[in-house]
C-alpha positions in Angstrom: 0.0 0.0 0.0 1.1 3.2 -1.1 2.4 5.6 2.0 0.3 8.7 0.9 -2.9 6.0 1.3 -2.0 5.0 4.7 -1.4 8.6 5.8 -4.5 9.6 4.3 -6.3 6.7 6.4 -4.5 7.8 9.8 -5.9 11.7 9.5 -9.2 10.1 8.3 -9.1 8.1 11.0 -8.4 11.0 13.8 -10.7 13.3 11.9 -13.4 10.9 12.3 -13.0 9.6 15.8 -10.9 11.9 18.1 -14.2 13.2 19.6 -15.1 9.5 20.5 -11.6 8.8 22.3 -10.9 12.4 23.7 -12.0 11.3 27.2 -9.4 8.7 27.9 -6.7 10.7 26.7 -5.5 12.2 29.8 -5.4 9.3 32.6 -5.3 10.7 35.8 -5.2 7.5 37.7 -3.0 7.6 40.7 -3.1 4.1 42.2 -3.0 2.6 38.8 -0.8 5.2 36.8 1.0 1.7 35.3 -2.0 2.0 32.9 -1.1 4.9 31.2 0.7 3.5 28.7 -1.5 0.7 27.6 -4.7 3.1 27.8 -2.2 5.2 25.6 -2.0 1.9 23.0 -6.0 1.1 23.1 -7.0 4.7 22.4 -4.9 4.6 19.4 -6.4 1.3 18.4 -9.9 2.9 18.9 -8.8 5.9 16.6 -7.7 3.5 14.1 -10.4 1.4 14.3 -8.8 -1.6 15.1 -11.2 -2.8 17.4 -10.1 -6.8 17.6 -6.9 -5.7 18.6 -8.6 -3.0 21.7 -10.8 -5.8 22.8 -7.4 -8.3 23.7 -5.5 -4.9 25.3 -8.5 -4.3 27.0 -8.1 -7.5 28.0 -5.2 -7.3 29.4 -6.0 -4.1 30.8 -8.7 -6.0 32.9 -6.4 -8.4 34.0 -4.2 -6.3 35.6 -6.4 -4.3 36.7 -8.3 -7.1 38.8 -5.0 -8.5 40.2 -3.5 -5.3 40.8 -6.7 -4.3 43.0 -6.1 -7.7 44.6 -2.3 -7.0 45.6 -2.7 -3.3 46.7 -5.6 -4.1 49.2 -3.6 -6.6 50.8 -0.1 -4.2 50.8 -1.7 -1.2 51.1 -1.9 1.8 49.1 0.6 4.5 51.4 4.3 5.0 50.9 7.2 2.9 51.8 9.1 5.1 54.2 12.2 2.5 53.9 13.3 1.5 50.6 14.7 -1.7 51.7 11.1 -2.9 53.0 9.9 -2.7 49.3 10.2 -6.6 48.4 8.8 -7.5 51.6 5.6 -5.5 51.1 4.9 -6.9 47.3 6.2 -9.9 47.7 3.3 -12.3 49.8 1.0 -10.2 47.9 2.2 -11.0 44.1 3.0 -14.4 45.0 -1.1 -15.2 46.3 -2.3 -12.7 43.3 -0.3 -12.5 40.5 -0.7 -15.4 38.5 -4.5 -16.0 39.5 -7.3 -16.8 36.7 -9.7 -14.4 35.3 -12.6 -16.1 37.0 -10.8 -16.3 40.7 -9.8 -12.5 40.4 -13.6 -11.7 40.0 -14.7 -13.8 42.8 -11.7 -12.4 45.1 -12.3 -8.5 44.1 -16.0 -9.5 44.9 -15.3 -10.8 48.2 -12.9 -8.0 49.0 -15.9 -5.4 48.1 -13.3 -4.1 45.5 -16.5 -5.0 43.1 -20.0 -4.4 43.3 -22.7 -7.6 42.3 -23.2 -5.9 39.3 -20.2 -5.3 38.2 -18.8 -8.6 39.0 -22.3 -10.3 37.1 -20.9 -8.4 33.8 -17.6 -9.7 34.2 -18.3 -12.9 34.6 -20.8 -13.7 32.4 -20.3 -11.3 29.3 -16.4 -10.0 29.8 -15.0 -13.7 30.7 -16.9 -15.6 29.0 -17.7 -13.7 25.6 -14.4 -11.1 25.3 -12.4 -12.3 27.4 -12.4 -15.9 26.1 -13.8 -15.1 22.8 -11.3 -13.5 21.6 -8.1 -14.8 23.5 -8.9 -18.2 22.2 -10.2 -16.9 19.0 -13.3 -18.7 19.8 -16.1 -17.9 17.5 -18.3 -20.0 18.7 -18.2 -18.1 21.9 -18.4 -14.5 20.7 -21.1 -15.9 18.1 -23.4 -18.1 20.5 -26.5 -15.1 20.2 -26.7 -15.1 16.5 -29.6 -17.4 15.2 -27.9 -21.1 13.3 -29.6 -20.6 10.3 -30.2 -17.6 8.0 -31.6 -16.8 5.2 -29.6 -15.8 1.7 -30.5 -15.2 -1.8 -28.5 -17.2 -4.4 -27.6 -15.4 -7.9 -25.7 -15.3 -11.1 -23.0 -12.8 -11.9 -23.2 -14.4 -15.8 -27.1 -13.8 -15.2 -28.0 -10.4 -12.9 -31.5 -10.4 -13.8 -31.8 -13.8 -13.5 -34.2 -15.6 -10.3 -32.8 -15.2 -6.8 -32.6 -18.6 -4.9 -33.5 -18.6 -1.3 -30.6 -20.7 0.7 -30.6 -21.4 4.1 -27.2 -21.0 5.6 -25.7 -21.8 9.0 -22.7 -18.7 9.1 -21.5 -19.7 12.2 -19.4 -22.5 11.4 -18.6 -20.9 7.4 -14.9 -19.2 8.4 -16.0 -16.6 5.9 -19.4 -15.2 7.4 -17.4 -16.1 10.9 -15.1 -13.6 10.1 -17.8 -10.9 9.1 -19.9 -11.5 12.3 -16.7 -11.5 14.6 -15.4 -8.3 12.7 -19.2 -6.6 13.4 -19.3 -7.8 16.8 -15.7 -6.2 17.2 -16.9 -3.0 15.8 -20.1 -3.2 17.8 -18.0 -4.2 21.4 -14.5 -2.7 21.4 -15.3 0.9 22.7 -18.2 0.1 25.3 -15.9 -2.5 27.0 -13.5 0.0 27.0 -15.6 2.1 28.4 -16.6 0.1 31.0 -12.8 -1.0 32.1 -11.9 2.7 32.2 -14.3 3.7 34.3 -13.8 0.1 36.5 -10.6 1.5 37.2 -11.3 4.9 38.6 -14.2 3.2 40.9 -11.7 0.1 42.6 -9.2 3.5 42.9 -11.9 5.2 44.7 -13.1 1.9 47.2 -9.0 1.1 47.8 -8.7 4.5 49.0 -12.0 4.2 51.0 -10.8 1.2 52.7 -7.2 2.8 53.5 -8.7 5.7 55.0 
């Protein structure tokens, strides 16, 4: 692809969608300031449109964000007055936290009051199980479970235009062709409200871990 094409897609691009993305573009998370950079990443992704790869950073972001939650309300969210203590603080902490599932984060946030019911209700039954899983396993069958087995299509001739339409009845799920047009839509559809929703998740568990410190 030409370089004048690509460059004319990118201002496209932030001509079309910088009012969409202009609230996440100044972070001002203090507990979780780490996410900066890969909020940074997704909004760019967002601007570009590339909304399969903002669902899997959102991903991670939710991730980390869950475990993170889970290791600063066991260490505490104040400053270290003695470097030297700094391992000892993390360390119990990352080791019980760190490498935990999706689905045991959510149920430990949840118990910790770091989540509310509802919150923890949409992540574990839409985030984990459609997003989350969806699209790190590359799953379709996941992402695509809502959309009806069979639909109907019309048949024609490119040799014949004005010839009869055939009705066909079509299962697209399991075609890799119409699976990759409804997982492309559903991407389009999804990236930026889970994004949304992550954002805002992490200003909320900021606000309750500073609740609980004070």
């Amino acid at each position: 692809m030409d370089k004048a094409v690509i460059e004319r897609n990118f201002s496209t691009n932030l001509n079309n969608n910088y009012s969409k993305i202009s609230k996440y573009l100044e972070p001002s998370f203090e507990i979780f300031c780490e996410f900066d950079h890969v909020i940074y990443e997704i909004n760019n992704c967002l601007i570009m449109q590339l909304n399969k790869a903002s669902i899997t950073l959102t991903n991670y972001l939710l991730e980390r964000l869950l475990k993170l939650a889970l290791i600063y309300n066991e260490a505490g969210i104040g400053p270290v007055q003695d470097l030297n203590d700094l391992d000892a603080v993390f360390r119990e902490p990352n080791r019980k936290y760190g490498s935990i599932m999706l689905n045991e984060s959510i149920k430990k946030c949840k118990e910790f009051e770091l989540i509310t019911d509802n919150e923890e209700l949409i992540l574990d039954k839409k985030v984990r199980d459609l997003l989350r899983n969806g699209f790190a396993h590359a799953d379709s069958k996941k992402i695509l479970k809502n959309i009806p087995d069979e639909s109907k299509m019309y048949q024609g001739s490119l040799s014949n235009p004005n010839g009869e339409l055939k009705e066909i009845t079509l299962n697209t799920k399991i075609n890799p062709t119409f699976q990759a047009i409804h997982m492309r839509d559903y991407a389009t559809s999804n990236a930026l409200p889970y994004y949304d929703f992550v954002f805002n998740l992490i200003g909320l568990i900021e606000k309750r871990l500073k609740e609980k410190s004070n």
